[in-house]
N, C-alpha and C positions, 0 to 999 in steps of 0.2 A: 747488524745490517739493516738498511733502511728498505724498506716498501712501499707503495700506495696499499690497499687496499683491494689483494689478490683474491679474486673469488676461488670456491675449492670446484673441486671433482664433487661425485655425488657423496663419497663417503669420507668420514674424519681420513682413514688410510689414505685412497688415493690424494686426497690433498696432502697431506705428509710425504708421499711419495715424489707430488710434482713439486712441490716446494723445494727437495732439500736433492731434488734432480738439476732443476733451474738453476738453483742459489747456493747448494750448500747447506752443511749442517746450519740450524738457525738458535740460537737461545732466543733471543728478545726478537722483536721489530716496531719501529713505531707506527704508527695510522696516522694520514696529511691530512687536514683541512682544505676546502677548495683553495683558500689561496698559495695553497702549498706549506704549511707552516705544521710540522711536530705538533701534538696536544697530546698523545699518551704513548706509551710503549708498555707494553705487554710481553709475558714469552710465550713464546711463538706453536708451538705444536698444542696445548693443549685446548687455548681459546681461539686461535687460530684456524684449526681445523673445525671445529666444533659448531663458530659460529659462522665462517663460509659456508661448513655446507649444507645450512641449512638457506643461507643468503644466494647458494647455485639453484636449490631447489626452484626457488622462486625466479629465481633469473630466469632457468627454464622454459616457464611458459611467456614468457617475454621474448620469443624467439621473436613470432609473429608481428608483435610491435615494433622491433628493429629491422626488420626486413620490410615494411611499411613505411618506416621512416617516425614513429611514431614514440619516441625516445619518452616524451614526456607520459603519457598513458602508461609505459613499462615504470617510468618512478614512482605513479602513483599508485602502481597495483602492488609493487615487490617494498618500498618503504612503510609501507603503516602495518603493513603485517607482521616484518622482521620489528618494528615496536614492541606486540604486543606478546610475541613469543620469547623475548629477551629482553624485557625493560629494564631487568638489572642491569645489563653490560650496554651504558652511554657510550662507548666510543666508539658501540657497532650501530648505535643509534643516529650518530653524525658521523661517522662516515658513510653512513648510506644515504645521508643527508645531501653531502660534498658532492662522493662519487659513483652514486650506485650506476649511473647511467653508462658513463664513459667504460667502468669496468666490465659493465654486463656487455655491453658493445666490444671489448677487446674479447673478451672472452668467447662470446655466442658467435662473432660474427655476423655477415647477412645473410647465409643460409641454416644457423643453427650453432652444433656445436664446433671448435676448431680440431683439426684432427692432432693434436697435440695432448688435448685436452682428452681425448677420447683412446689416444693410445695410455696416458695415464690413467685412465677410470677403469681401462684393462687391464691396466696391470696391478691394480689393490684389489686385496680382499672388500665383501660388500656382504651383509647380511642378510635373509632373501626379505627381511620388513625395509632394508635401505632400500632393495632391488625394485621393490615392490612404490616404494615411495615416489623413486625415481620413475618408474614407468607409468606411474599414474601424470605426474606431472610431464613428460613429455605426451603424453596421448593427450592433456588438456591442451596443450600448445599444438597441437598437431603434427610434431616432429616426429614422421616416421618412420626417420630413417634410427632417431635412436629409440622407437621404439621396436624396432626390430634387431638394435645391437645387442639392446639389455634384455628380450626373451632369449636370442641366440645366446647369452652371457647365466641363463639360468631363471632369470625373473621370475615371478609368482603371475601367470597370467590374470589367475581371480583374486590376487591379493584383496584385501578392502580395509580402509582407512575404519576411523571411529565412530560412522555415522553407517558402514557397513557400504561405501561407495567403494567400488572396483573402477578398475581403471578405465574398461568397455563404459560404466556409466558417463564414466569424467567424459571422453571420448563422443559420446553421443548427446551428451550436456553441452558439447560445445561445438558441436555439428563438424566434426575432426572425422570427415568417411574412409579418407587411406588409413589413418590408424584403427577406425572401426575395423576394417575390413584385414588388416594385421591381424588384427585382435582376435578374429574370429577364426581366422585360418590358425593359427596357434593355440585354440582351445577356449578361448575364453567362454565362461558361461553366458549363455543369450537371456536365461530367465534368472538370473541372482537376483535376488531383493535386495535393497537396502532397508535401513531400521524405520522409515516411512514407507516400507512397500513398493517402491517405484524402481523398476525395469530399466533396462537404457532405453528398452520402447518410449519407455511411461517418461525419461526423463527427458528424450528428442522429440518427444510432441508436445510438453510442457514449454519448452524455450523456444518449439516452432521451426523445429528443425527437417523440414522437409524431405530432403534426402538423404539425410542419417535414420527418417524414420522408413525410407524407401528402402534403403537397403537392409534394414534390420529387419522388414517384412518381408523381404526376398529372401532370406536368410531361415527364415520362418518364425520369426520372434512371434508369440500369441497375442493376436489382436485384442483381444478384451481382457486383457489382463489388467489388474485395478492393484491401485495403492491403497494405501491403511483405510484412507478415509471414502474408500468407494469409488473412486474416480480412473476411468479408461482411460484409453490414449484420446480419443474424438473427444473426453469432456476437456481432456487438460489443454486442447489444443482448441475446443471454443474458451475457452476461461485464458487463454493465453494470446485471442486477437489471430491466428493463424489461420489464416482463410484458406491457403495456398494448404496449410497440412493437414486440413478440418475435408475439404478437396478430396485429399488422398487418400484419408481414413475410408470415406464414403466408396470411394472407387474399389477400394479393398473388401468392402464391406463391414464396415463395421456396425452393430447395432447404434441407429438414430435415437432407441429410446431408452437404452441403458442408464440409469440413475446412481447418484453417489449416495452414498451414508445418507443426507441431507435431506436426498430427491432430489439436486438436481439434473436436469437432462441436458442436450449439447443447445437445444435451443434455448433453453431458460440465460445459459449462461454466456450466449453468443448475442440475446438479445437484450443482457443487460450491459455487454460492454458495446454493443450497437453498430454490428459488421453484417449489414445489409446482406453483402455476395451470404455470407457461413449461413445465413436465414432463410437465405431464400433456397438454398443448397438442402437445409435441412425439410425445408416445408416439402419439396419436392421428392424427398426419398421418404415421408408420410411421418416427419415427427410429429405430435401431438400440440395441438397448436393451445389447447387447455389444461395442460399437462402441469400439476401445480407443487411447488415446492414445499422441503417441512412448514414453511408459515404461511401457505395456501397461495402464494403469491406466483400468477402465471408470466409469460414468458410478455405477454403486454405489460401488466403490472408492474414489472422489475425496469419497463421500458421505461416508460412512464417517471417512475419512481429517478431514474437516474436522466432526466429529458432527453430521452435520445428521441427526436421529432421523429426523423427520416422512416427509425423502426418503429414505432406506435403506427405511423402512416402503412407502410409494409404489413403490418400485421394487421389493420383494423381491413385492410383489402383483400386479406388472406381468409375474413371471416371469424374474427376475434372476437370476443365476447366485448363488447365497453362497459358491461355492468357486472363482468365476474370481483370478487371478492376475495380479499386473503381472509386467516383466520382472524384478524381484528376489524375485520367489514372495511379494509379500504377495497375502494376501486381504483380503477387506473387514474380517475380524476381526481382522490383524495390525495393519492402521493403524490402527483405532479402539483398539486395546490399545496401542500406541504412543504416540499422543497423550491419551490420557486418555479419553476421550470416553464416557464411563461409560453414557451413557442409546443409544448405537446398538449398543455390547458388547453389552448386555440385550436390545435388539432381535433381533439378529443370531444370540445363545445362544438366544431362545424361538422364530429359523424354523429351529434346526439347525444352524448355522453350527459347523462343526468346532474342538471345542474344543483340539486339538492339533494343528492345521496347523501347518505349518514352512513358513519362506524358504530361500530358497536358502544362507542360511547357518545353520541349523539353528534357529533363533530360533523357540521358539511364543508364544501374546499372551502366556502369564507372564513368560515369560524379557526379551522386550521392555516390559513395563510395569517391572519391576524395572531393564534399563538404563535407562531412564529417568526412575527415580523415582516411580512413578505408584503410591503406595499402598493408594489408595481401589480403584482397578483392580486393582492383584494381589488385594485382600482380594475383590471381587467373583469375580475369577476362580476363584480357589479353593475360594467356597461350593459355584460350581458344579463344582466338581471338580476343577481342574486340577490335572496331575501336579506335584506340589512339589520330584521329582527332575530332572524334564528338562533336559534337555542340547544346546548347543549345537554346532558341531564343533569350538571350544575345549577342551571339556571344562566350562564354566563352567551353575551352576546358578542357580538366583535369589538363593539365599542368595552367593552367589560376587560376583553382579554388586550387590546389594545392598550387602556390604563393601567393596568396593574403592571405591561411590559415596558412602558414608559414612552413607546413609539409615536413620538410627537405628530410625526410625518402620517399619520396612519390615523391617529385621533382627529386630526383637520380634515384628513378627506371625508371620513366617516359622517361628521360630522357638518359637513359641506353637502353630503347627499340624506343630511336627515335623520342621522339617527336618535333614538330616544336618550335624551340626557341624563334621566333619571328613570332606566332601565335597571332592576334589582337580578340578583345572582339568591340563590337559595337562604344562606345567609343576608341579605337583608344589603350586602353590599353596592351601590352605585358607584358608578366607574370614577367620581370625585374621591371615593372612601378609599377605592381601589390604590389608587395614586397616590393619596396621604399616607397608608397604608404602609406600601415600599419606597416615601420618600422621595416622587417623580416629580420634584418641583418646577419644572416646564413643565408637564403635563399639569398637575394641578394650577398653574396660572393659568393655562390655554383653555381648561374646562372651566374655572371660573369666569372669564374674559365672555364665555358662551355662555351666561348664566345659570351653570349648576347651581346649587342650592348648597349654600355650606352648612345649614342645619339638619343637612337628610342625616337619616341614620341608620345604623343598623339593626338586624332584629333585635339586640341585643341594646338597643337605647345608645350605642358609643357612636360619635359626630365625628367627623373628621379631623378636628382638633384634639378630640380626645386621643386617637390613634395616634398622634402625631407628639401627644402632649406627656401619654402613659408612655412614651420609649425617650424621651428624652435624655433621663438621668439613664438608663441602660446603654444608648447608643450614641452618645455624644463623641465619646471617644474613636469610634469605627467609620460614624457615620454623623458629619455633622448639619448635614440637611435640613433632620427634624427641625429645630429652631426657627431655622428661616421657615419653613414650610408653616410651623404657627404662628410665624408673626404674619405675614401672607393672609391665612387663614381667618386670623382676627381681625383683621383689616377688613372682610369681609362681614364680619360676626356683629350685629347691633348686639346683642343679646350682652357675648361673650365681653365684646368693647366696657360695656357700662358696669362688667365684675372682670375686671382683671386679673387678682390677684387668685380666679379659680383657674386658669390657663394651664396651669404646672402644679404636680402635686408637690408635697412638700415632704 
């Protein structure tokens, strides 16, 4: 007998049962292609069952998508999974290519499942890890009307998959509050952990689930209950952007200055993803506004560090420190001058924010926008004044770390507003040597064109040629730069010009 591509029941049984109810006893059948065309045949009962029903599972929570109208979302959720769970059997792999859509639609219909379908799942036997499977996937889909067929049917109310998720978590993971509320009336546990610690509390204030976390608190789910790694419901719900569930926590009470593993607090982590309401929310129920993470970094710092303007400004008015420090002596100015972050620098410059702080390894924001290439930033910097000599405990200036980076764009300004040509680094290097060095040959023209001095050297008596000259035979193949860069070089060199033949060693 021929087929398309008949989804099952939840278990191998009931699909053998609706199969050979509908059709008849079946040996073989074959699987169509979209355009209708035969590619394989198979028999029927044992791959048949086996690999639908694991293809209904997933159909399952594709309820919601179909009753949406949302056909294509349900292919891309329910095809790359049935991939990775059955890569051996290709014919279940293209047919769910062809059909997965059209079948899960005959099958699910627009409200769920067909009652055809659900007088067959009644009437096979199911294992209570099927039962259990099954009821986790319709509680992710929110179908609660079969999650109250398959508890009345026996179901494992706390069953849990292999990461230790129950069906109550799936349910609250996907803000599904009729089947929460199923769930609970039929026993499900409120406090199960999973193998990361997390609650259906901890897993509906994580994805920002508001009223799943509403009603899990009415229920009396434990407010501060924490996952593996430390964290409540108010942290997973500032670290999750949920202003509206971070809101709710507060109203319930939940502790403002609770910390994770890490140290961090709900502000640290509201104000590095930079949700002004969750900040001002927290300031106002007295969270710690200097309250500093394992790497000393407070809730400006982290602001800062990620440029969220809006919150640096919020918080430098809340009475924020501008010159607090993490453990590696940045301040809020260092890591905004680090990563670029152009519009919290401006901020940070017009409340005072010390324009030549240092870290603990002598780095101010020039020195640190210049190792990193940040040009728009050094030029800002500089309007506002900063020293164009400062120094590292290398010995390295911006013009230094600018050469050795090769940032063309970055050496011209520098160099435009004055800086020292032939400024040395501990080793004896000038930002010519720097460049010869890793082979920047735009930057080495651009410094020579400015007149560096192609005979400086380093402590160590090696020229720029030299550096340029000893890597030759080693980096030709990787790197064929060097060469130009000493012919270049010599061009410049009267010395070098009138003994040619000591250019290269031999």
């Amino acid at each position: 007998m021929e087929i398309g591509p008949f989804p099952s029941a939840v278990s191998p049984a009931a699909v053998q049962h609706l199969v050979t109810t509908q059709c008849g006893p079946l040996e073989h059948f074959r699987v169509f292609d979209s355009a209708g065309r035969p590619f394989y045949t198979v028999k029927a009962v044992p791959y048949f069952a086996t690999m639908a029903t694991r293809f209904l599972r997933l159909c399952a929570t594709g309820a919601l998508e179909l009753r949406d109208g949302r056909a294509s979302a349900l292919k891309f959720r329910i095809s790359p999974r049935l991939r990775r769970q059955d890569a051996d059997h290709r014919w279940v792999q293209r047919a769910m290519d062809a059909q997965v859509v059209a079948a899960a639609t005959a099958l699910l219909g627009p409200h769920g499942f067909s009652s055809k379908l659900s007088e067959a799942m009644a009437a096979a036997a199911m294992s209570p890890d099927d039962m259990g499977q099954a009821l986790s996937t319709a509680a992710e889909a929110g179908n609660t009307g079969e999650v109250t067929r398959l508890l009345e049917a026996g179901a494992p109310a706390n069953w849990a998959n292999w990461s230790g998720r129950t069906p109550l978590m799936t349910a609250a993971q996907n803000g599904r509050v009729e089947s929460i509320q199923e769930l609970l009336d039929r026993g499900a546990d409120l406090e199960a952990k999973d193998a990361n610690g997390y609650t259906a509390l901890l897993w509906a204030a994580y994805c920002g689930r508001a009223e799943a976390v509403a009603l899990l608190l009415d229920r009396g789910a434990y407010l501060e209950a924490r996952s593996n790694n430390g964290y409540t419901a108010l942290l997973w719900a500032a670290y999750s952007d949920s202003v509206e569930t971070v809101a709710l926590l507060l109203g319930r009470g939940a502790d403002p200055e609770a910390r994770s593993n890490d140290g961090y607090t709900a502000l640290i982590l509201a104000a590095r993803t930079g949700k002004v309401e969750a900040i001002a929310m927290l300031l106002d129920r007295g969270a710690d506004l200097e309250a500093k993470e394992k790497d000393g970094n407070t809730a400006l710092l982290l602001a800062a560090w990620h440029g969220r303007a809006e919150t640096v400004a919020l918080l430098l008015d809340r009475g924020a420190d501008p010159e607090a420090k993490s453990k590696d002596g940045y301040t809020a100015l260092l890591w905004a001058a680090r990563t670029g972050k152009v519009e919290a620098i401006a901020m940070l410059l017009d409340r005072g924010a010390d324009l030549e702080a240092k870290d603990k390894d002598g780095y101010t924001a020039l020195l640190l926008a210049a190792l990193h290439g940040r040009a728009e930033t050094m030029e800002m910097l500089l309007d506002r004044g900063a020293d164009l000599e400062a120094k590292e405990k290398d010995g390295y200036t911006a013009l230094l770390w600018a050469a050795r980076t090769g940032k063309v764009e970055a050496i011209a300004m520098l160099l435009d507003r004055g800086a020292d040509l032939e400024a040395k680094d501990k080793d004896g290097y000038t930002a010519l040597l720097w460049a010869a060095r890793h082979g920047r040959a735009e930057a080495v023209a651009l410094l020579l064109d400015h007149g560096a001095d192609p005979e400086a050297k380093k402590h160590d008596g090696k020229s720029a040629l030299d550096l340029c000259s000893e890597r030759v035979r080693d980096c030709l193949r990787v790197s064929p730069c060097y060469p130009a860069l000493a012919c270049k070089l010599l061009t410049r060199n009267p010395t070098i010009q009138r003994a040619p033949s000591a250019a290269f060693p031999k």
